[in-house]
C-alpha positions in Angstrom: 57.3 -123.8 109.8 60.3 -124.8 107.6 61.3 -128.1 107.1 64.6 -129.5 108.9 67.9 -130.3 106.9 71.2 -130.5 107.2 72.5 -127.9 109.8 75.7 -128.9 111.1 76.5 -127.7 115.0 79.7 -129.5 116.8 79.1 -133.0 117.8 79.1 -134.1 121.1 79.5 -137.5 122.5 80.6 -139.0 119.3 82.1 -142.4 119.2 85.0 -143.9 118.2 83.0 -147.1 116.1 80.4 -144.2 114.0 82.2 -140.9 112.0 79.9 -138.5 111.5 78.4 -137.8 108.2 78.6 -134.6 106.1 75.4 -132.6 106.2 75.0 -132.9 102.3 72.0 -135.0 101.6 71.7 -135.5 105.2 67.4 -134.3 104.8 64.9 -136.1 102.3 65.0 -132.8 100.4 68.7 -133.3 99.1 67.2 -135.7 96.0 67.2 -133.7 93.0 63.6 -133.7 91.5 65.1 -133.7 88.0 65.9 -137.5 88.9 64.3 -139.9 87.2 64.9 -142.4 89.5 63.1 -140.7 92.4 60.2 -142.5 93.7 57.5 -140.8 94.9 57.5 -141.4 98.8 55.1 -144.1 100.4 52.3 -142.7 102.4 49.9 -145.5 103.0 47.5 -144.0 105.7 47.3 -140.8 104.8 44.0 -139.9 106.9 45.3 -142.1 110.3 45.7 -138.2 112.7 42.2 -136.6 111.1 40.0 -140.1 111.7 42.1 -140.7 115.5 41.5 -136.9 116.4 37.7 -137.1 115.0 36.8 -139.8 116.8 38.7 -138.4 120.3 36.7 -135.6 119.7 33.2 -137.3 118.9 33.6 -139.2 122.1 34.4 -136.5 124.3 31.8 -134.3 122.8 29.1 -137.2 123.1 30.1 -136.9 127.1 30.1 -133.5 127.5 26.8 -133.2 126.1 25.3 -135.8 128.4 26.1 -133.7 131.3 24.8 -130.8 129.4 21.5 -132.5 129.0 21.7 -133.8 132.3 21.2 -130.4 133.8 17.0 -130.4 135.2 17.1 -127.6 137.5 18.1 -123.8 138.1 20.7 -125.3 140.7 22.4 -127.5 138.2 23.1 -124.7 135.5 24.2 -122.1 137.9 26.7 -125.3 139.4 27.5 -125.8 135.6 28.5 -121.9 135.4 30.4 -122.1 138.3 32.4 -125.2 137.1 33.4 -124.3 133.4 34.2 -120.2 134.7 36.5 -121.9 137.1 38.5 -124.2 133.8 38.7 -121.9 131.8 40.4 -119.7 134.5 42.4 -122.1 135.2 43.8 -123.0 131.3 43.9 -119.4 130.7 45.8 -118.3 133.7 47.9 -117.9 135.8 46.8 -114.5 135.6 49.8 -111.9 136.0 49.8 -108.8 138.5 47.9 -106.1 137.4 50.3 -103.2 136.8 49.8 -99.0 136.2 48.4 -98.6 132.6 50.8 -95.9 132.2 48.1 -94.7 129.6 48.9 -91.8 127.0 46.5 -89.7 124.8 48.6 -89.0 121.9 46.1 -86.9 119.5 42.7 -86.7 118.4 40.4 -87.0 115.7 37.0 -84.7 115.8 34.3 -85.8 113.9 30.5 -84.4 113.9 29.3 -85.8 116.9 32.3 -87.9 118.5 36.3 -87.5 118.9 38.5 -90.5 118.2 41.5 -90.7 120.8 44.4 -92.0 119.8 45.5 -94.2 122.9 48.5 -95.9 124.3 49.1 -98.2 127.0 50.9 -100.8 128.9 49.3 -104.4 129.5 52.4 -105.4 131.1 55.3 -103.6 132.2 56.2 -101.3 128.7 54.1 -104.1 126.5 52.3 -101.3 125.0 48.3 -101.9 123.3 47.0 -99.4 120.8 43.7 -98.2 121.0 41.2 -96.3 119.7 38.6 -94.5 121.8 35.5 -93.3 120.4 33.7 -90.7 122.8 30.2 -89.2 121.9 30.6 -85.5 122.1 26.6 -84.6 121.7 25.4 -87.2 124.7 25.0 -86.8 128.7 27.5 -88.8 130.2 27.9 -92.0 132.2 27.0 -93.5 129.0 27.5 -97.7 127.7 30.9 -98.9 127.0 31.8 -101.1 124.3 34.7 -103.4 123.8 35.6 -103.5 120.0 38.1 -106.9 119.3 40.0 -107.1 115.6 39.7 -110.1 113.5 42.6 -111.0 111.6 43.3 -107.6 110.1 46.8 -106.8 108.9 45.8 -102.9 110.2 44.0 -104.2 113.0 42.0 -101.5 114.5 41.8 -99.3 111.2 40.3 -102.2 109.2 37.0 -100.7 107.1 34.8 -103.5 108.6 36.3 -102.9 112.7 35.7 -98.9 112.0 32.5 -99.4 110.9 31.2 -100.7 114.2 32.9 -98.7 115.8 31.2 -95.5 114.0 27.7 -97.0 114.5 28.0 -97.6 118.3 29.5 -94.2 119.1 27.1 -92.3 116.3 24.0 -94.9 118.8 25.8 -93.0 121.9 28.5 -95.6 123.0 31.4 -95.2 124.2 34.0 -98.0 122.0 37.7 -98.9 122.9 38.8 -100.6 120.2 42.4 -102.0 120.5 45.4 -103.7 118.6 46.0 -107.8 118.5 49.6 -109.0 119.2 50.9 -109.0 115.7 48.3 -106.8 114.0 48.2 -103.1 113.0 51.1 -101.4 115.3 51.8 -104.1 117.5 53.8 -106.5 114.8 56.3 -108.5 117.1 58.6 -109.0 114.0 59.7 -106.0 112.0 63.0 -105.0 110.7 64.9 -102.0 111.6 62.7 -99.6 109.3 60.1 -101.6 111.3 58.6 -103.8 107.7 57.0 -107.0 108.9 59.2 -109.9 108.9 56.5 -112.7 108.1 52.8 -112.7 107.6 51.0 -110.1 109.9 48.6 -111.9 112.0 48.2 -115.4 111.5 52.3 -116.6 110.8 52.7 -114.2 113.9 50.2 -115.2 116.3 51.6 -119.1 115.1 54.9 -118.4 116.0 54.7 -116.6 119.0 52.1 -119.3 120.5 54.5 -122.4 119.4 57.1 -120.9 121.6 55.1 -119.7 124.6 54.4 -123.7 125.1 57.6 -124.1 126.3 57.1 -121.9 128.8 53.9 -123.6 129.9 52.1 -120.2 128.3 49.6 -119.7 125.4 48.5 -117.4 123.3 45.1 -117.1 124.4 46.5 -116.3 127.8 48.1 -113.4 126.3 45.1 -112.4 124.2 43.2 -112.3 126.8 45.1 -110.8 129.3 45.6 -107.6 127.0 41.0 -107.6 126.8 41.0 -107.6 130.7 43.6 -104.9 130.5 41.8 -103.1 127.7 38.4 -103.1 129.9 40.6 -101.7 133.0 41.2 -98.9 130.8 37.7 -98.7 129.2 36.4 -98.5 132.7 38.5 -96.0 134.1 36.8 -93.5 131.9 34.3 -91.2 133.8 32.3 -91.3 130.0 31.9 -94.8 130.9 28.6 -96.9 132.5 29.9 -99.7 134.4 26.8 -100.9 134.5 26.1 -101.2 131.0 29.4 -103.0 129.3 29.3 -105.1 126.2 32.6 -106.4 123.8 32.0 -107.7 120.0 34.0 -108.6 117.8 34.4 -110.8 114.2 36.5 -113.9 113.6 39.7 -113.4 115.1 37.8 -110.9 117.2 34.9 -112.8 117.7 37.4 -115.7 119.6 38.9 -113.0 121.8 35.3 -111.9 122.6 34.4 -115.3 124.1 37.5 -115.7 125.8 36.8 -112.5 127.3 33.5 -113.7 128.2 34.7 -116.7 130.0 36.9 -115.2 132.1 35.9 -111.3 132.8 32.8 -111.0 135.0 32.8 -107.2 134.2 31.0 -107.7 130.9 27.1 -106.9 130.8 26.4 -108.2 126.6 28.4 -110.1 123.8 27.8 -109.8 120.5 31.0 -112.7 119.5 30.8 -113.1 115.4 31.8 -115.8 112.7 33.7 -118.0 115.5 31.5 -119.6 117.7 30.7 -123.3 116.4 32.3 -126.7 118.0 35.7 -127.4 118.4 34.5 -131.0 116.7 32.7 -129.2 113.6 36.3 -127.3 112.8 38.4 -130.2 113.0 35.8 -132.3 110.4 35.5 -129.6 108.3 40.1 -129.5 108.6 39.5 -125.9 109.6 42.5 -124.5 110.6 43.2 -122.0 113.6 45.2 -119.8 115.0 47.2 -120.1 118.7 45.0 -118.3 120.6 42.3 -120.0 119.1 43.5 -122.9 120.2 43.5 -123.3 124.5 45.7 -126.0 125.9 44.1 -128.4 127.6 40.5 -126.8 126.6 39.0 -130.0 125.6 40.5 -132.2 127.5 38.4 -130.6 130.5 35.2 -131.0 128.4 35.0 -127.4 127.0 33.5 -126.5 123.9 32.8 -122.9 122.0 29.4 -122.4 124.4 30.8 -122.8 127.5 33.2 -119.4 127.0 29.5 -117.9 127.0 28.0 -119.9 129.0 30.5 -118.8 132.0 28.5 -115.1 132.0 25.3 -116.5 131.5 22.6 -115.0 131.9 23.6 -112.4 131.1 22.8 -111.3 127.2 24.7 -112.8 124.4 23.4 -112.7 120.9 26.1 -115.3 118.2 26.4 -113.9 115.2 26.8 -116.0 112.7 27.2 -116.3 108.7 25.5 -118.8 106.4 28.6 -119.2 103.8 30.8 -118.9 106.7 34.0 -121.2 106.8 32.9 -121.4 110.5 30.3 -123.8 110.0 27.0 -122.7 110.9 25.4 -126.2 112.2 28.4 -125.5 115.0 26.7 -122.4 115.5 23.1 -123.6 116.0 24.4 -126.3 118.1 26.1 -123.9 120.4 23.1 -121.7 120.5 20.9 -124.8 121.2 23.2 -125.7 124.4 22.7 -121.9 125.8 19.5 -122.1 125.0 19.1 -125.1 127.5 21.1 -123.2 129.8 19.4 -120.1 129.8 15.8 -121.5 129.7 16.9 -123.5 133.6 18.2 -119.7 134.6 14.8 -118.2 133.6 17.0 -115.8 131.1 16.0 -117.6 127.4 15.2 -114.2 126.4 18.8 -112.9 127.0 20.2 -115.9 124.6 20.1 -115.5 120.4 21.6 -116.6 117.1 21.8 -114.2 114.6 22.6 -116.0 111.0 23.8 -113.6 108.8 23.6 -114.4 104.5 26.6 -113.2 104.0 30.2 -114.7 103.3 33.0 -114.8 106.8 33.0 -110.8 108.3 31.2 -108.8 110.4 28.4 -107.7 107.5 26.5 -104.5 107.6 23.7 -107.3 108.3 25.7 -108.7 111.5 26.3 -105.5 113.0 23.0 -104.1 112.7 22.2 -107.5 114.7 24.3 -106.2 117.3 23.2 -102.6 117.3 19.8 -103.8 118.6 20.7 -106.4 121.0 22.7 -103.7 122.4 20.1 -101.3 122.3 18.1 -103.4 123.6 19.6 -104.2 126.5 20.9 -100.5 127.4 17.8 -98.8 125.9 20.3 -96.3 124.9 18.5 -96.5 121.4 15.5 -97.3 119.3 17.9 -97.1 116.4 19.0 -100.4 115.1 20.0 -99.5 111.3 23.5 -98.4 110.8 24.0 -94.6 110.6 26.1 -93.6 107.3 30.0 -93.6 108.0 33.0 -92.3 106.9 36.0 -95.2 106.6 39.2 -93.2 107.7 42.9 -93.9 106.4 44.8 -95.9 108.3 47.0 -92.8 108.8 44.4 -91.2 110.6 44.0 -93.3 113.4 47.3 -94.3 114.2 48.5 -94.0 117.6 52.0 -94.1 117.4 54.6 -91.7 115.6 55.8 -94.4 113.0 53.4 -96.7 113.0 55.1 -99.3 115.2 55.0 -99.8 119.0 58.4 -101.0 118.9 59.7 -97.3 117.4 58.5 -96.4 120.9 60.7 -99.3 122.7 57.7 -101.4 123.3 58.8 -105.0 124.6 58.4 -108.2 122.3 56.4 -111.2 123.7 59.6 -112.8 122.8 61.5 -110.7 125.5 59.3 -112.0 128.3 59.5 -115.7 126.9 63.6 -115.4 127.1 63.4 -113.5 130.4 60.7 -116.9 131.6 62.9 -119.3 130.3 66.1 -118.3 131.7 64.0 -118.1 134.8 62.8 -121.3 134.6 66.0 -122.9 133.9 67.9 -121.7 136.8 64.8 -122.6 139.1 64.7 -126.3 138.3 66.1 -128.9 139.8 68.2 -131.8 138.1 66.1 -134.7 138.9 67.7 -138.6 139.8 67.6 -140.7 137.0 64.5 -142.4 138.3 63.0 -138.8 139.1 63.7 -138.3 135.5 61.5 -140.8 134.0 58.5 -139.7 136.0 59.0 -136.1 135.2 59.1 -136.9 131.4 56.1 -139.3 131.4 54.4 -136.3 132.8 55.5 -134.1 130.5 54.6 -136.0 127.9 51.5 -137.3 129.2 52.3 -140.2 127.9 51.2 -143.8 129.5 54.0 -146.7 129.8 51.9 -149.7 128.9 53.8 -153.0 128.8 51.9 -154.7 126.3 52.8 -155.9 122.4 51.0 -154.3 120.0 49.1 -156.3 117.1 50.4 -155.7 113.6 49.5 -155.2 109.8 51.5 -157.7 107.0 51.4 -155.2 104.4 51.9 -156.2 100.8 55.6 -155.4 99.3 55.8 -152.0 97.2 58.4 -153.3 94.9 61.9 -152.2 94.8 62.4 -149.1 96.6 66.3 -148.5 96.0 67.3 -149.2 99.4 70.8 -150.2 100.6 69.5 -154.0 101.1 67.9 -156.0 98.4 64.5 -156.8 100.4 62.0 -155.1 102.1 59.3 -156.3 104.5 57.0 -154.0 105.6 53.8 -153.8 109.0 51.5 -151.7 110.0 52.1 -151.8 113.7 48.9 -150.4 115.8 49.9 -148.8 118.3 46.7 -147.2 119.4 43.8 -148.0 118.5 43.2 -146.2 114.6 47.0 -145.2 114.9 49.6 -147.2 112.3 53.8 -146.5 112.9 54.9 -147.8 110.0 57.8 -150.4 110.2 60.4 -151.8 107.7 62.4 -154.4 107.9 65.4 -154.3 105.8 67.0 -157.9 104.5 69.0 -159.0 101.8 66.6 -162.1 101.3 63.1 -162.2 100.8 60.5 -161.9 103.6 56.8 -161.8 103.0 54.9 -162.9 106.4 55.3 -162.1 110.2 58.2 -160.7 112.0 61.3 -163.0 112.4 61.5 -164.6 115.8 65.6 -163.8 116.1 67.4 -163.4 119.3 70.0 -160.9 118.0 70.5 -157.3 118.2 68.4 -154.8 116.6 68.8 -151.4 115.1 65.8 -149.3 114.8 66.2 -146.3 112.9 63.2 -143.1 113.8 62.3 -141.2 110.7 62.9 -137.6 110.7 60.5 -137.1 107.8 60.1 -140.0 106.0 61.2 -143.5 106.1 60.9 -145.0 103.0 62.9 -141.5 101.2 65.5 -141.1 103.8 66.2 -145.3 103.5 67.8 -144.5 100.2 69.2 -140.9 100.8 70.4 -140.7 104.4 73.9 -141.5 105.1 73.8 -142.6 108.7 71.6 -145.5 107.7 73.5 -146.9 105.5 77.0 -146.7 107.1 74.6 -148.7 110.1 73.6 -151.5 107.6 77.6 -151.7 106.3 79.3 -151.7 109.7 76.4 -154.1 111.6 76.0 -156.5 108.4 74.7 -159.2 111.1 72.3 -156.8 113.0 68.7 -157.1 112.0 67.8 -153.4 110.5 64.6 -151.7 111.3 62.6 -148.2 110.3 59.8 -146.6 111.6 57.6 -143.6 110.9 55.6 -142.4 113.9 52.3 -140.8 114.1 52.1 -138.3 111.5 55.4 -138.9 109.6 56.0 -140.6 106.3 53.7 -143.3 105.5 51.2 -141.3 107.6 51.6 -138.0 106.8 48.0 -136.5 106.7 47.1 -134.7 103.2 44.4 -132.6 105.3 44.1 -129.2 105.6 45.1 -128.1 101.8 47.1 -125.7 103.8 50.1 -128.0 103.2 52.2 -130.3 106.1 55.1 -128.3 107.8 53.6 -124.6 107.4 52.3 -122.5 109.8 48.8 -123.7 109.1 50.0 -127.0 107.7 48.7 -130.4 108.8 51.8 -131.1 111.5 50.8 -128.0 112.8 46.9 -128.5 113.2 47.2 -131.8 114.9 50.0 -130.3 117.1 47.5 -127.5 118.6 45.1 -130.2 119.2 47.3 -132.4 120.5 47.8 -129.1 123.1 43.9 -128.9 123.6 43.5 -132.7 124.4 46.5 -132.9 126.8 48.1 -135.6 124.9 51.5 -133.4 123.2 52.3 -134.8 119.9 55.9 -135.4 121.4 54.0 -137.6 123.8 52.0 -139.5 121.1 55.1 -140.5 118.9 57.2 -141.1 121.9 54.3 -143.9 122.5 54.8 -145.5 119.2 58.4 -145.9 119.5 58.0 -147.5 122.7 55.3 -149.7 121.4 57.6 -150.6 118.4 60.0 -151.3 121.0 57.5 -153.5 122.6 57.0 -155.4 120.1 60.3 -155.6 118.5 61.3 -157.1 122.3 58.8 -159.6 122.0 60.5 -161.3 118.9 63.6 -161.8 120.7 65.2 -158.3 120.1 66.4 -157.5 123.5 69.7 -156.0 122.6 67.9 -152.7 120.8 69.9 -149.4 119.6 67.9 -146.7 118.7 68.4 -144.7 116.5 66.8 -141.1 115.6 67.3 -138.1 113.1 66.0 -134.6 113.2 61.9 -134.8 114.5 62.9 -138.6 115.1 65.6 -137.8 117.6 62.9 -136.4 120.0 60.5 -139.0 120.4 63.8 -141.7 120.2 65.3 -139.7 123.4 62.5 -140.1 125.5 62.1 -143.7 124.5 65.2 -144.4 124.6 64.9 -143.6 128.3 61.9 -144.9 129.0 62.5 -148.8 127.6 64.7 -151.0 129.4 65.3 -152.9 126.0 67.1 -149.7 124.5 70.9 -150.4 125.3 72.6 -148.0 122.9 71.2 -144.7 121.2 72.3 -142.8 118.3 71.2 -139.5 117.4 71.5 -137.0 114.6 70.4 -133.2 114.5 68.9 -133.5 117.6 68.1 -130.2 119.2 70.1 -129.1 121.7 67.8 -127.9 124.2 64.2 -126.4 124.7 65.8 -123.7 126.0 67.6 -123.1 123.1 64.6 -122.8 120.9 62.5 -120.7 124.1 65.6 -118.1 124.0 66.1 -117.6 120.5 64.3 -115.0 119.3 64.0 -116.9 115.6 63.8 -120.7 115.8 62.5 -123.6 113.0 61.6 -126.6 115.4 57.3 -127.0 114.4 55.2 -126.9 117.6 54.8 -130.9 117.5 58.2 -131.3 118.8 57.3 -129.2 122.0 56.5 -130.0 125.1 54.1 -127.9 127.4 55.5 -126.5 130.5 58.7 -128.9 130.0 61.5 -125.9 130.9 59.5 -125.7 134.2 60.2 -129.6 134.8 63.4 -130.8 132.2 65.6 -129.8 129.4 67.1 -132.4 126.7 70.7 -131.8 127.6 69.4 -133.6 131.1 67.9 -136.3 129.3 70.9 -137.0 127.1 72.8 -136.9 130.1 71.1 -139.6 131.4 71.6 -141.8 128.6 75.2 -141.8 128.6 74.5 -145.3 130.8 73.1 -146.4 127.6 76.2 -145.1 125.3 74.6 -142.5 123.6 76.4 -140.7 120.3 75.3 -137.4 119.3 75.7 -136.5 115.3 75.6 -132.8 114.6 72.7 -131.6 117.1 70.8 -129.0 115.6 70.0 -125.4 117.3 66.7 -123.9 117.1 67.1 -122.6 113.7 67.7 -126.3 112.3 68.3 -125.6 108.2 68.1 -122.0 108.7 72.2 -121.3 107.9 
């Protein structure tokens, strides 16, 4: 995701006593790095998101396992079934109508012993899924049906490593439907008009499309999964097919869309899921970084983990397969297999439960699949056979379903068209709450708790001169959860080295867009603040996750698609607590405490990121009296309907166009004389 700068949009509520800056060097970015002068921006607690979200995770892991372990009898792990089949239904659904397939053969491919069909057809009304269909031409028919899922393939289906399984079941006498991810192969969402990919197939897409179904109270696995129950539909309409006997596999990106498939789709007889099943804990130590749809809202927050997406079709056979020098880490793996295990043993199934550990690098190995061609076997008795059968990798040519390569060339829907189409929806459903209504509605949203206390604090030792617009700085580490620092500076033009002032004066209390300590010296709003309210005490603060705690984890970078912001964003999502939620609580907590020390008068202030956690505590705190904000965005549905936006997924809310919009919140705070500086749209610094 792009970083936020200076876009400039027409100002809206502006008052009479604050003009409104240019956009030049309104973002951190506009020092020049040939300046020698430029300091190197404070970041003091660098590891404060990984440590709070490892030890969230520890904790609810250390619970969910005692009810794991808890389980004694055949009764308690067929209640246990029943009770994680029912949450993941419910964070995966609602589950849409099923509609006509509307399914098209559009050519063949024959082969010595089998035909490839080239297959098209509609998950949703004209969403079209490409598919490949290999039928056994030599073998009596019903026969078993496999589900093939693509990893993270830019040509999805026709990737070597997905045709190779594909080849083996069918040349063992299956019948395989192997389909298309959102973004992948022909179903890229974002293509130009000669239909080139306008960002990174697969991961950037999947990202971008998941960040925006949030708003819409959506996800991504939703979706992914959706199109898998749609894909069986299809796979099972086929006479070839033995509903008795169906099984879905799949590697990585595929092997996550296998266990969601597992969780929610009782049709399925055998899972072969590979290099993706470990712990949700495991990934986020090892700062492994994952997709949307790897990601379920709210999936632990209800106590799931990897094991229960396969422990909701237990007992029925599943066999991990796993990878020793995997990036998915293989203890996750063993652990998961140990839980099932436990499971499977109470269901008098253990035989049907197995762990395959491959000694290979991340992909579905020729080791791996020949794993899965006897578990299948196995089970199906279709073969003795369990070595893979030589194969012929065809061109991506060959197996593509549609004329040009691109479901859209056949006027295939975006996902982006049905997230406008719910958010205008949405919008005109909703009601516009009271004032009071208000508040409740956004502390749900956010799911954030409005705790009257005064947080303790850190005295932290001075930096030095920092070249901001007042000769002294004193600086705190206020803690506002437990682990979680908002960095606060107090700005004053003689020295101050011990606990916050006790002053009964006004306050100003500037939220960080990016950074505190660099937009102190570069931002022009704060220092036309300092010169016009020379007898106002001046405060900054960096939330959560901004500034002085901006994580250096990941070594995918902070504001890009896989980036730091991003990773503890999604699990933000899968914990229930929003990251708009979590740094709306640090602002009120600074609030708290600023309040305590006699600041009762308080104007908030907020730029870019900043202005969304400062609009929601700014209507939260009765010690807020007066709000400023700059390139605030202008609404959620803005960013919903726009079919390219720059706002990063931690400044969404889930669900929220279902329940609010900002324009209603900054509506609100017109009691509170609220100034708007140059809101931003939902392409932000894109100009």
């Amino acid at each position: 995701m792009a970083s936020i700068g200076g876009f400039t949009a027409l100002t809206a509520h502006t008052s009479p006593h604050l003009s409104s800056p240019s956009a030049a060097g309104a973002g951190i970015e506009a020092i020049p790095d040939s300046d020698k002068s430029v300091l190197e921006r404070l970041n003091r607690f660098p590891r404060v998101m990984q440590e709070y979200m490892v030890s969230y995770l520890r904790k609810k892991e250390h619970q969910s396992n005692a009810i794991r372990n808890g389980l004694k009898t055949k009764e308690d792990a067929e209640k246990y079934i029943e009770n994680v089949r029912s949450k993941i239904n419910t964070i995966l659904g609602p589950w849409p109508e099923k509609t006509p397939l509307n399914a098209q053969t559009l050519g063949k491919v024959e082969r010595e012993g089998y035909v490839i069909e080239k297959v098209v057809f509609e998950s949703r009304p004209n969403f079209l899924v490409t598919a490949n269909l290999y039928l056994p031409t030599n073998q009596k028919h019903p026969l078993p049906g496999v589900l093939g899922t693509c990893g993270h393939s830019d040509n999805g289906k026709a990737s070597a490593a997905y045709q190779s399984f594909c080849q083996g079941l069918v040349k063992k006498g299956y019948v395989v439907l192997i389909f298309d991810p959102v973004g992948q192969g022909e179903r890229l969402q974002y293509v130009d008009e000669n239909l080139k990919p306008l960002m990174r197939i697969g991961t950037e897409e999947h990202n971008y499309i998941g960040n925006q179904l949030t708003l819409n109270g959506s996800s991504l696995s939703h979706w992914f999964a959706w199109d898998g129950i749609r894909a069986l539909d299809y796979l099972l309409s086929r006479p070839e097919v033995d509903p008795k006997h169906v099984g879905v596999t799949g590697n990585s990106g595929g092997g996550t869309q296998t266990a969601l498939l597992c969780g929610v789709d009782p049709r399925i007889t055998m899972a072969a899921p590979g290099c993706y099943i470990t712990t949700w804990r495991r990934n986020l130590e090892n700062e492994e970084a994952a997709d949307a749809e790897q990601c379920p809202p709210n999936a632990i927050a209800q106590g799931l983990d990897h094991s229960d997406f396969l422990a909701a079709m237990a007992p029925k056979p599943v066999i991990i397969l796993s990878q020793e020098k995997d990036f998915f880490d293989v203890r996750g793996a063993l652990e998961a297999f140990e839980r099932l295990k436990h499971l499977y043993k109470l269901l008098g199934a253990e035989d049907k439960i197995q762990c395959h550990i491959g000694s290979d690098y991340h992909g579905y190995s020729k080791g791996n699949r020949e794993a899965m061609y006897g578990w299948f076997n196995r089970f199906t008795r279709l073969s003795t056979e369990h070595l893979e059968p030589a194969l012929t990798i065809e061109t991506d040519k060959t197996l593509q379903c549609t004329p040009r390569g691109q479901v859209r060339a056949l006027g295939s829907k975006t996902i982006h068209q049905f997230i406008h189409e719910r958010a205008i929806t949405l919008t005109k459903k909703r009601q516009t709450p009271t004032s009071e209504a208000l508040k409740t509605t956004v502390l749900k949203g956010l799911k954030c708790p409005l705790i009257d206390r005064v947080p303790d604090y850190r005295i932290l030792r001075s930096p030095g001169d920092r070249s901001y617009p007042t000769k002294y700085s004193a600086h705190y580490a206020v803690e506002t959860e437990e682990g979680i620092f908002s960095l606060l500076y107090l700005l004053r033009n003689e020295p101050h080295y011990s606990r916050l002032p006790v002053q009964q004066n006004p306050a100003i209390l500037y939220v960080a867009h990016r950074s505190s300590d660099a937009e102190l010296r570069v931002e022009p709003l704060v220092k036309e603040l300092i010169t016009q309210h020379p007898d106002t005490a001046f405060y900054a603060c960096d939330v959560r996750g901004i500034g002085e705690s901006e994580p250096n984890t990941t070594n995918r970078g902070f504001d890009t698609p896989y980036g730091s912001d991003y990773f503890y964003a999604v699990h933000g999502l899968m914990i229930d607590y929003p990251y708009a939620g979590q740094r709306t609580y640090d602002v009120l907590q600074v609030v708290n405490l600023l309040k305590s020390v006699g600041h009762t008068n308080i104007h908030l202030v907020g730029k870019g990121w900043g202005a969304i956690p400062a609009t929601f505590a700014a209507l939260l705190a009765d010690g807020v009296t007066q709000v400023t904000l700059k390139n605030a965005p202008t609404s959620y549905a803005d960013i919903a309907q726009s079919e390219r936006y720059n706002w990063p997924l931690s400044a969404l809310i889930p669900g929220v166009l279902a329940q609010f919009d900002l324009p209603q919140c900054y509506t609100a705070l017109t009691s509170k004389n609220i100034t708007q500086i140059e809101p931003w749209s939902a392409l932000a610094d894109k100009q």
